[in-house]
C-alpha positions in Angstrom: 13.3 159.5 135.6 14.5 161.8 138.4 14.7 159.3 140.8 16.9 156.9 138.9 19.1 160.2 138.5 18.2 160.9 142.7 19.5 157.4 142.8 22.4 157.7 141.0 24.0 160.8 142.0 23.1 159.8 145.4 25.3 156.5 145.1 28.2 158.5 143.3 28.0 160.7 146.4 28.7 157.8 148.6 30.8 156.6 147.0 33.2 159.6 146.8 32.4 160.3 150.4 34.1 156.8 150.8 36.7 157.4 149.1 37.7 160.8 150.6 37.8 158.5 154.1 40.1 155.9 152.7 42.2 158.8 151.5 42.4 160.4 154.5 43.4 157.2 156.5 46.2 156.8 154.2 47.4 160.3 155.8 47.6 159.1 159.3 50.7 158.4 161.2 51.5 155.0 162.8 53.7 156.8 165.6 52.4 159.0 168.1 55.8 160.8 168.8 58.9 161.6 167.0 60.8 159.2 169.5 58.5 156.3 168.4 59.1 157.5 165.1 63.4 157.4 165.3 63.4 154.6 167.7 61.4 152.6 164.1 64.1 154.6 161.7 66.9 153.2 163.9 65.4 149.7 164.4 65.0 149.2 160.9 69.1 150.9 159.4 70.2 148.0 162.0 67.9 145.5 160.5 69.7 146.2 157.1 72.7 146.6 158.5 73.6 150.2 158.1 75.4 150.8 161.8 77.7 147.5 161.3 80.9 148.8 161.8 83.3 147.2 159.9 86.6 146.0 160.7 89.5 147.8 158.5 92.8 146.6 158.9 94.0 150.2 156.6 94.6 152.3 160.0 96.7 149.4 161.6 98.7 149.2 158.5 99.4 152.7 158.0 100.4 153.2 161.4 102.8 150.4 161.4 104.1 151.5 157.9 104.9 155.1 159.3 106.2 153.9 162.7 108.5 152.1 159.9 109.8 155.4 158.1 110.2 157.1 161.4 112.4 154.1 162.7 114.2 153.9 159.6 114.9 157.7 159.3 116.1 157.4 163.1 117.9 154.3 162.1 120.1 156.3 159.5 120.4 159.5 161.3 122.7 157.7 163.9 
């Protein structure tokens, strides 16, 4: 009867020391730097499309609505 318990305890004990070594591969980094590390972070915000800059036509207009107002106020002034 002891060794089926020898036997058992033995293979739970193998079986935790297996899982403690997945568990701690889990924990490993896939860069070796930090600039490996950014360069991915960067590569992947382009991949969804997070540095696209976007074309806004509001700075254009409000420029040419206030270059409007002043040429208007200068307009009445003479």
């Amino acid at each position: 009867m002891n060794l089926r318990r020898n036997r058992g305890a033995q293979a739970a004990l193998l079986s935790l020391e297996a899982d403690a070594a997945s568990a701690r591969g889990g924990f490993a980094c896939m860069f070796s730097t930090s600039d490996e590390y950014e360069s991915a972070v960067i590569n992947e915000r382009r991949a969804q499309g997070r540095y696209h800059r976007r074309s806004s036509l509001w700075p254009l207009a409000l420029f040419a609505g206030c270059a409007a107002m002043i040429a208007g106020t200068l307009l009445l002034w003479q």
